[in-house]
Structure formats: C-alpha cells, structure tokens
ZAVO-586788 format. One record per residue (C-alpha): residue number from 1; residue in one letter; y, z, x. Coordinates in nm, 2 decimals. Layout:
N
<site nr="NUM" rest="a" north="Y" up="Z" east="X"/>
...
% end
This chain:
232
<site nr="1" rest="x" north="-1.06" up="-1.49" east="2.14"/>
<site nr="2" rest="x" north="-0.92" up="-1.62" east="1.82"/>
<site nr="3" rest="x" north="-0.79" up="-2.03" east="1.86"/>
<site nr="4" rest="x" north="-0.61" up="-2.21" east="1.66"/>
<site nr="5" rest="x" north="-0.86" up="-2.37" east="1.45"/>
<site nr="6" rest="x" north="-1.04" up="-1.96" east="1.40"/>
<site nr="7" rest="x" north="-0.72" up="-1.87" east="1.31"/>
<site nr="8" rest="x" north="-0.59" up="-2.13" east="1.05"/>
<site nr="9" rest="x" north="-0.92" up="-2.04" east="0.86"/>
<site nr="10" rest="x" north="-0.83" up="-1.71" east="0.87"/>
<site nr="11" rest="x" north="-0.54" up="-1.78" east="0.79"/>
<site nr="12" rest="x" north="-0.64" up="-1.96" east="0.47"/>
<site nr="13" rest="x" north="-0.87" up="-1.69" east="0.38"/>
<site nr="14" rest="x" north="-0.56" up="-1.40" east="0.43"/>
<site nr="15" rest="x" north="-0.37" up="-1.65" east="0.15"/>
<site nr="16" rest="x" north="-0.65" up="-1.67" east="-0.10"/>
<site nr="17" rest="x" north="-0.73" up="-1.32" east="-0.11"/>
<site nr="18" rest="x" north="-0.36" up="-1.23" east="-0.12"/>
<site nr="19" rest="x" north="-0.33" up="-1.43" east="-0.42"/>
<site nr="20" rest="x" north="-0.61" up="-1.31" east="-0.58"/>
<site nr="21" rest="x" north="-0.51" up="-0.97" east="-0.54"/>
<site nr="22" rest="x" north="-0.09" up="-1.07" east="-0.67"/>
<site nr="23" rest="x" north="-0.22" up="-1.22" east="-0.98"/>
<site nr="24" rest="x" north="-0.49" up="-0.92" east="-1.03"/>
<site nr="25" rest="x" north="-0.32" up="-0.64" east="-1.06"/>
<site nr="26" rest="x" north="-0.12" up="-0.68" east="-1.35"/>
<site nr="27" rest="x" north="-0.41" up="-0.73" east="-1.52"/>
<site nr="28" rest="x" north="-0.56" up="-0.38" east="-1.40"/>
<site nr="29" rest="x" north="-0.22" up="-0.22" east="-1.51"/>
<site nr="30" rest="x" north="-0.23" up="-0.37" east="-1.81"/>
<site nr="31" rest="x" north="-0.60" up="-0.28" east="-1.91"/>
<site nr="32" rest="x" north="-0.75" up="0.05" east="-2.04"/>
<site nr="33" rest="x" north="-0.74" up="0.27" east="-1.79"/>
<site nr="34" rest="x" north="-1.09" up="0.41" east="-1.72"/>
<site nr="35" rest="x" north="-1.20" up="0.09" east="-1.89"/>
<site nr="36" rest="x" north="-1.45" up="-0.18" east="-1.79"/>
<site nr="37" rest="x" north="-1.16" up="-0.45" east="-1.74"/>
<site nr="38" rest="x" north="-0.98" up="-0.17" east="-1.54"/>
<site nr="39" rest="x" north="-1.25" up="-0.09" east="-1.34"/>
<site nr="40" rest="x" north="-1.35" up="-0.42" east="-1.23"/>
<site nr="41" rest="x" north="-0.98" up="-0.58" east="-1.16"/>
<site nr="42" rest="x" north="-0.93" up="-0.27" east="-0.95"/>
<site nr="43" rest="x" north="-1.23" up="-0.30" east="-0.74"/>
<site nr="44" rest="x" north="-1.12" up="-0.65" east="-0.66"/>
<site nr="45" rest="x" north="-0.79" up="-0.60" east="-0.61"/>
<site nr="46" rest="x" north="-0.90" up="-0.33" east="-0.38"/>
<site nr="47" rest="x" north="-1.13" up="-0.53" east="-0.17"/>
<site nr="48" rest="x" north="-0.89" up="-0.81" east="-0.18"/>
<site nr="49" rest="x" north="-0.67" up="-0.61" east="-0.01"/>
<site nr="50" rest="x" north="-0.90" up="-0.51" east="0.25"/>
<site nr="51" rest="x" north="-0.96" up="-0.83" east="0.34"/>
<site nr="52" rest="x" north="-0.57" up="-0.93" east="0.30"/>
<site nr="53" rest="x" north="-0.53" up="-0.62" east="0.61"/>
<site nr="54" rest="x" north="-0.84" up="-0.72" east="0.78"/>
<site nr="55" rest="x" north="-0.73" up="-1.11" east="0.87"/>
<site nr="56" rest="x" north="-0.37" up="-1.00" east="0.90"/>
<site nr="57" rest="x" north="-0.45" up="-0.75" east="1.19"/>
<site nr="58" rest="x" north="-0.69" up="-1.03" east="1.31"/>
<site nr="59" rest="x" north="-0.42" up="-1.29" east="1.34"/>
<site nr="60" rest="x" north="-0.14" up="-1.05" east="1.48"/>
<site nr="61" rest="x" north="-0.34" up="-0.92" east="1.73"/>
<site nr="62" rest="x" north="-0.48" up="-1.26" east="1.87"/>
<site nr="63" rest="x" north="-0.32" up="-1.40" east="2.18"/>
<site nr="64" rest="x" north="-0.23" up="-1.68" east="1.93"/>
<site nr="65" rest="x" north="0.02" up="-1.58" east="1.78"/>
<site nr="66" rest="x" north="0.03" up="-1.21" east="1.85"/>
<site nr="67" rest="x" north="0.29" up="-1.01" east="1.64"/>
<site nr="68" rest="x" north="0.23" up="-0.63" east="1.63"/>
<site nr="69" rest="x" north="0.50" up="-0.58" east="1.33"/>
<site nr="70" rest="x" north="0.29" up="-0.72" east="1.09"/>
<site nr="71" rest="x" north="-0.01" up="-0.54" east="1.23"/>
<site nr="72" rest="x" north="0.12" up="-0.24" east="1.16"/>
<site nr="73" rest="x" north="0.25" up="-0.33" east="0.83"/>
<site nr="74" rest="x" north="-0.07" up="-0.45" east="0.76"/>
<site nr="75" rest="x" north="-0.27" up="-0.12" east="0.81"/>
<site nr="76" rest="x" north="0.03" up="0.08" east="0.62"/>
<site nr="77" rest="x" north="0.01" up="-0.16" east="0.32"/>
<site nr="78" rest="x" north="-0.35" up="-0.13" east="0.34"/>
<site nr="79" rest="x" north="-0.35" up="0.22" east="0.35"/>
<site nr="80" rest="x" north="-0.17" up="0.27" east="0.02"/>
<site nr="81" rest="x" north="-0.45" up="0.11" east="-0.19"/>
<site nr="82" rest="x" north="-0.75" up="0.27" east="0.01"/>
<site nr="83" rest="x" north="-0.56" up="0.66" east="-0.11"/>
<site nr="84" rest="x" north="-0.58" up="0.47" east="-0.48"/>
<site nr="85" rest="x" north="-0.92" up="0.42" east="-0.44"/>
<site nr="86" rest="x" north="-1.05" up="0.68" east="-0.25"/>
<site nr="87" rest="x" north="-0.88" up="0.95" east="-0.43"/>
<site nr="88" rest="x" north="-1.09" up="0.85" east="-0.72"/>
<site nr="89" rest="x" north="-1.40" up="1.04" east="-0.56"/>
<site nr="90" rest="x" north="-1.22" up="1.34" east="-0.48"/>
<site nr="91" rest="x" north="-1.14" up="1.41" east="-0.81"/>
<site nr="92" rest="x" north="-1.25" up="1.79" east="-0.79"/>
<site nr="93" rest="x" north="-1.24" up="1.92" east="-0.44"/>
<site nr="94" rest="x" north="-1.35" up="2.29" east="-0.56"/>
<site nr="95" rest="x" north="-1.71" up="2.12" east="-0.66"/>
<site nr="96" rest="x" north="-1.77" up="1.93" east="-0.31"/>
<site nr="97" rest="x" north="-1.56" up="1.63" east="-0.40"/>
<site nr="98" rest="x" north="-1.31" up="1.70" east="-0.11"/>
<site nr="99" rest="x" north="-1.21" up="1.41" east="0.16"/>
<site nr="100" rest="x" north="-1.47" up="1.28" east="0.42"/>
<site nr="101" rest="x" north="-1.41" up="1.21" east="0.76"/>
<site nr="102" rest="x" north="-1.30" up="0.89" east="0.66"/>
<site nr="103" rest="x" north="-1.04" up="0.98" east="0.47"/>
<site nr="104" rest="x" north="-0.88" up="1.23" east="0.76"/>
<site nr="105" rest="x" north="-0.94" up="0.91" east="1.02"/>
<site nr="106" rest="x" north="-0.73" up="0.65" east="0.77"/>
<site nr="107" rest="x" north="-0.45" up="0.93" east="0.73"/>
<site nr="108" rest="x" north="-0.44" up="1.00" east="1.10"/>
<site nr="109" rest="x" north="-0.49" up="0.63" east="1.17"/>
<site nr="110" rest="x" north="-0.17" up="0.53" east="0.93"/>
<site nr="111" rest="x" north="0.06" up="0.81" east="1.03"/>
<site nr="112" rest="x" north="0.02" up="0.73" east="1.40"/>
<site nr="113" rest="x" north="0.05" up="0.34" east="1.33"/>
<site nr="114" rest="x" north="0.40" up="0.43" east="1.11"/>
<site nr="115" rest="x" north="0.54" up="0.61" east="1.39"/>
<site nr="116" rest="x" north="0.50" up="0.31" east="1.55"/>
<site nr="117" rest="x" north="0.68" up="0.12" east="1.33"/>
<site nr="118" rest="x" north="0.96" up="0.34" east="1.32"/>
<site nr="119" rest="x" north="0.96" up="0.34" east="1.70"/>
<site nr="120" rest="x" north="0.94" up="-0.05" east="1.69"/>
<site nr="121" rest="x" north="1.24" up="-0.06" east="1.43"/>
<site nr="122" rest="x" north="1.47" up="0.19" east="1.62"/>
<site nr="123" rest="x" north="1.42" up="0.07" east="1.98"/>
<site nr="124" rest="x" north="1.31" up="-0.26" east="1.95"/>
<site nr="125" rest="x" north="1.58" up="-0.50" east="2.12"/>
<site nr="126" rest="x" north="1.45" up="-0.87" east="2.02"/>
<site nr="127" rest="x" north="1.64" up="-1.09" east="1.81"/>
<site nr="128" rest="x" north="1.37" up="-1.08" east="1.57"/>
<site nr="129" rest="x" north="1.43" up="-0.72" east="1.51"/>
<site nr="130" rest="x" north="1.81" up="-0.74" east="1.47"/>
<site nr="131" rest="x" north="1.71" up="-0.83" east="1.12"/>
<site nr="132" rest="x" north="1.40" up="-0.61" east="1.09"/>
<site nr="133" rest="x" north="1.50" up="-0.34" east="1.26"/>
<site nr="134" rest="x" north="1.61" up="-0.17" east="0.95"/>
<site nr="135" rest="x" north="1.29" up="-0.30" east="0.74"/>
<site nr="136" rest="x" north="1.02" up="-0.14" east="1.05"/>
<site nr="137" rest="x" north="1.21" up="0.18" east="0.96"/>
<site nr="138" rest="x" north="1.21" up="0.18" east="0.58"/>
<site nr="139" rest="x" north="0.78" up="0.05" east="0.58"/>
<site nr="140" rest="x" north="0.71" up="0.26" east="0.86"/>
<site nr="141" rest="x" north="0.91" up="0.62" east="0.63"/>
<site nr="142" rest="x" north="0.69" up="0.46" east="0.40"/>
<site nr="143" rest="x" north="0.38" up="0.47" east="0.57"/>
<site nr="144" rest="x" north="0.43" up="0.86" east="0.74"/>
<site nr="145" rest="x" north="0.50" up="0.97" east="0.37"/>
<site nr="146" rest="x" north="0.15" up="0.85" east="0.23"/>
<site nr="147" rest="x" north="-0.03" up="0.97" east="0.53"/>
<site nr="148" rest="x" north="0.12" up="1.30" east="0.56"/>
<site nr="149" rest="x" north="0.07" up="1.33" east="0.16"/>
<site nr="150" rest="x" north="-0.26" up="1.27" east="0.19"/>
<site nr="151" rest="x" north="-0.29" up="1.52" east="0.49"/>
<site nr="152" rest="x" north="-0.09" up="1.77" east="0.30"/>
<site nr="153" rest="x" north="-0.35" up="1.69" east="-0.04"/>
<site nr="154" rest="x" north="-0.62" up="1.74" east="0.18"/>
<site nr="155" rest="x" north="-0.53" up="2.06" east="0.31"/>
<site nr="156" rest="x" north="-0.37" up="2.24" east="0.00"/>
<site nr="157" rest="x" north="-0.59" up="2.07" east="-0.29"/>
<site nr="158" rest="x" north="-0.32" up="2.08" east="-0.60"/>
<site nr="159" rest="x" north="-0.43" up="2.30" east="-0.87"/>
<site nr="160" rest="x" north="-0.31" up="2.03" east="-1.12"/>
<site nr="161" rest="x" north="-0.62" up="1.89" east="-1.27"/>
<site nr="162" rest="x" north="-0.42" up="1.52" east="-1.33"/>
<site nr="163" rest="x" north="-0.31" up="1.52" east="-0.95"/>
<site nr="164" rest="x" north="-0.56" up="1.26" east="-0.88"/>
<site nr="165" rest="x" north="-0.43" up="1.03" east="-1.18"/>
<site nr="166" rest="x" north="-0.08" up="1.08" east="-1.02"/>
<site nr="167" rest="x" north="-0.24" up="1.01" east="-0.69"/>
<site nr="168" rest="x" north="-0.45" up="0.70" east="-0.79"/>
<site nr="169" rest="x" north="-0.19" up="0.51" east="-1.02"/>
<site nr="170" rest="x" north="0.11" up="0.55" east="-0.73"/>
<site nr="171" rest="x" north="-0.08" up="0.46" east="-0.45"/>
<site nr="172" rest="x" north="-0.19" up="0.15" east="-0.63"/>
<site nr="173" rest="x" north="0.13" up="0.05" east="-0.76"/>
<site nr="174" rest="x" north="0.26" up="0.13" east="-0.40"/>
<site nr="175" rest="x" north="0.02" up="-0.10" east="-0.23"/>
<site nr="176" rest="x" north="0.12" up="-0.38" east="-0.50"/>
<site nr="177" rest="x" north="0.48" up="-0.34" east="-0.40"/>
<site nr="178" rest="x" north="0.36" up="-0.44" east="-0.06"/>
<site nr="179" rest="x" north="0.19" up="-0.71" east="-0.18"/>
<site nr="180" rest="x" north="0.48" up="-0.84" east="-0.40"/>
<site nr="181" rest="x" north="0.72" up="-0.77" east="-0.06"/>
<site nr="182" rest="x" north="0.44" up="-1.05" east="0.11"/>
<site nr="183" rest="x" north="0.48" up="-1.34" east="-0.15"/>
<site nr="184" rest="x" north="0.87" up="-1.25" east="-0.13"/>
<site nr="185" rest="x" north="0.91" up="-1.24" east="0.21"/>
<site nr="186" rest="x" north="0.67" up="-1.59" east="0.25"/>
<site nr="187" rest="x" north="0.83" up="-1.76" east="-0.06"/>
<site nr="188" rest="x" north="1.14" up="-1.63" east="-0.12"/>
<site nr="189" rest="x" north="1.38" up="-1.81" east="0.20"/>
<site nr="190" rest="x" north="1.20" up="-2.15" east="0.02"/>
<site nr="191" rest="x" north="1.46" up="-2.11" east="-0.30"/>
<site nr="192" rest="x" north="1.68" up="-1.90" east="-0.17"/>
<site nr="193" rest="x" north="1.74" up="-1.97" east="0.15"/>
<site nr="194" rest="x" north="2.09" up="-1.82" east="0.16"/>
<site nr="195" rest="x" north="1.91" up="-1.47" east="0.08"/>
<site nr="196" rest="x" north="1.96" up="-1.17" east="0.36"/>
<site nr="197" rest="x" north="1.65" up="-1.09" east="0.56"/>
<site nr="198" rest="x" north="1.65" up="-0.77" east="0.48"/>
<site nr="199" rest="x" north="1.67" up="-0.82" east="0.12"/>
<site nr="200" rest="x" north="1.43" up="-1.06" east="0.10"/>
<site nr="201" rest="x" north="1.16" up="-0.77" east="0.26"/>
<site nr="202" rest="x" north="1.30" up="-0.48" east="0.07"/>
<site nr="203" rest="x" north="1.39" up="-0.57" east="-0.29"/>
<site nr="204" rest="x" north="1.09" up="-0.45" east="-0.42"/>
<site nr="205" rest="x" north="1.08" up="-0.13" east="-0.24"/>
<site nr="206" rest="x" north="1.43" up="-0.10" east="-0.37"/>
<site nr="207" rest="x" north="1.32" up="-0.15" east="-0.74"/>
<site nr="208" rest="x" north="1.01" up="-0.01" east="-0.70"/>
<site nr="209" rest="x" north="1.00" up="0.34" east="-0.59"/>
<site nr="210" rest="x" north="1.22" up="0.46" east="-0.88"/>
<site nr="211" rest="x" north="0.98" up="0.29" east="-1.14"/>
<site nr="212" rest="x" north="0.72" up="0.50" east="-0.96"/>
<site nr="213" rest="x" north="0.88" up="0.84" east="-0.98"/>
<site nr="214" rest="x" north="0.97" up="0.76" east="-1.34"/>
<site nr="215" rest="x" north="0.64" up="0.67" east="-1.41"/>
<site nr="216" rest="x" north="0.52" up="1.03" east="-1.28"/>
<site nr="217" rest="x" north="0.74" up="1.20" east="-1.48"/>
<site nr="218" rest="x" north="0.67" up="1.05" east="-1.77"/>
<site nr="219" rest="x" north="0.30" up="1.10" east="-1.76"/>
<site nr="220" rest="x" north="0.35" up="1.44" east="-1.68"/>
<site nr="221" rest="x" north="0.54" up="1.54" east="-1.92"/>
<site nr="222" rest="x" north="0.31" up="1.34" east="-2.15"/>
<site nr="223" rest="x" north="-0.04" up="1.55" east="-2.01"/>
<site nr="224" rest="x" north="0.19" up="1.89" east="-2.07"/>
<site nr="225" rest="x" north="0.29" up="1.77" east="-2.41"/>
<site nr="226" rest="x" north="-0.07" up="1.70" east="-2.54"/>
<site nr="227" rest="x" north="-0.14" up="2.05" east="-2.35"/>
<site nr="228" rest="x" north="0.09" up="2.24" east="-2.52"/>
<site nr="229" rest="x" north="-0.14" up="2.03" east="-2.85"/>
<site nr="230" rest="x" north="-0.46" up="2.16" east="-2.74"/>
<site nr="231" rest="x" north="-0.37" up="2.51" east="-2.64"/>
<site nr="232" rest="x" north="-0.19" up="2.56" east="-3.01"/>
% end
C-alpha cells in the first residue's frame, strides 16, 4: 500500500526524471544522429521516461490518490518512446532482427490500455471528464495508432530499408510531445489560468503531429534523392 509520505517521494522522483527527460531531448534532436552525444541523451531520455511511466502508474493506481486516466496515459506515452527504442534492434527483420515477445506484449498491452481510454473518454460521466472527455479520446486514437502500427510492422516487415529511421525518429518525437503535453498541462493554468482545459492538454498534439508527417516526408524524399545519386 502506497501512503502519503511513499507517494510524495515518488512523487518527487516522477518530477525529476520528467525534467531530466524535457530538457534532454532537444539535445538528442539536436546532436548527430548515430553519434556518441546522440546516443547517450537518447538512452537517458529513454530510461527517464520509463521511470516517468513507472511512478506515474504507481501513484494512480494507489488507493491514495487513485486516478486511472493518467495511468493509462502513462503506459501510452510510455509506449511511444519504448517503439523509438526498441525499433532500433530490429533494424533488419530478414536476418533474425525481428520483434521479441516483448515487443508483441507492449503492443498488445498499449492497444488494450487505449481502448480504454477511449472507452473512458466516450462514456465516462464525471465532471472531471466533461473537460477530458474529448482529450481521453484524442491520447487514447493516439495510443491504438502506435500499437496497431507496430503490430501491422511486425507482421508485414516494410521493404523500405530507412523504415526503422522513420520508425525511431517519430516515435521519439511522439513520446516528447507527451512529455511537453505534461509540463503544459502541470504549468500552463499557473500563467494562464484563463486557458481551456482542453487546450492546455492538446496544443502540442495539435502542432505536433503535422511537424511529424512533414518531417517524414522530407527525409524521404531526401534518402530517394541521394538514391537516385548513388544509383546514377
């Protein structure tokens, strides 16, 4: 059983490692990629995120303060930066470097945990939800996108060699939106206090999945052009 005092420290743990992970990943996005900076920001900011969805499932699911929303949100967010990582070992599925049984178990796991935030969003009747309602829905789409993704990736391999690279660099920009949609939805009411709910959780969703898709496109037409380059 988690008391109070157990679950201020993990409380104050969940903050420091969130931090540490907002303030890291710029720095991993703004390194080399493949590089030793790279490399070693991203294994923090991976692990801090871990332990970001570790104490957050811990402190929603104690009789405490039991909330279930952020639970879930916690495992989807989670989720997002484990594909980033993981994806980097299954680089060539032809040669053995397929998914493990860990990687079907997280997929399953998420999908069946966004359901339930879609559920929670759509039929949830508590005046909590009359403001995140809407926001369950949107993080729990979300959610059963990644998972079935990954599902679908697991499945059909793509024959496009750079599919991991697509893979890795969206899922982790994905799982920093999530973190960025924490800080906001923590910080945000402090200045702006006049600020819809609902704004406050999805403005970086909002701004954020465009930049990713126009991100893909430009790398892939990029990898074609210097293609085109190699093959001539």
């Amino acid at each position: 059983m988690i008391t109070q005092q157990v679950y201020r420290i993990l409380l104050g743990i969940h903050i420091a490692a969130g931090f540490t992970a907002f303030f890291l990943a710029p720095g991993a996005l703004a390194t080399a990629k493949g590089g030793k900076a790279h490399r070693l920001f991203g294994k923090i900011y991976f692990w801090m995120m871990a332990v970001v969805a570790l104490t957050a499932i811990l402190m929603s699911t104690s009789q405490y303060r039991p909330n279930p929303f952020l639970a879930l949100v916690a495992v989807f967010s989670f989720y997002a930066a484990f594909i980033g990582y993981r994806v980097l070992y299954q680089k060539r599925p032809a040669q053995g470097k397929g998914p493990q049984a860990i990687d079907w178990i997280a997929a399953i796991l998420t999908l069946v945990c966004s359901l339930g935030l879609i559920a929670m969003g759509l039929f949830n009747s508590g005046e909590v939800f009359l403001h995140l309602g809407p926001v369950a829905v949107v993080f729990g789409l979300v959610g059963a996108w990644l998972a079935a993704s990954s599902l679908k990736r697991f499945l059909r391999p793509s024959r496009d060699k750079n599919d991991w690279w697509y893979t890795h660099m969206g899922s982790m920009i994905t799982s920093y939106i999530a973190a960025v949609t924490a800080f906001s939805a923590v910080n945000l009411p402090r200045f702006l206090p006049s600020t819809p709910r609902i704004a406050i959780w999805l403005w970086p969703t909002i701004i954020g999945a465009p930049a990713i898709a126009i991100w893909t496109r430009y790398y892939k037409n990029k990898f074609k052009r210097v293609e085109k380059k190699v093959a001539a």
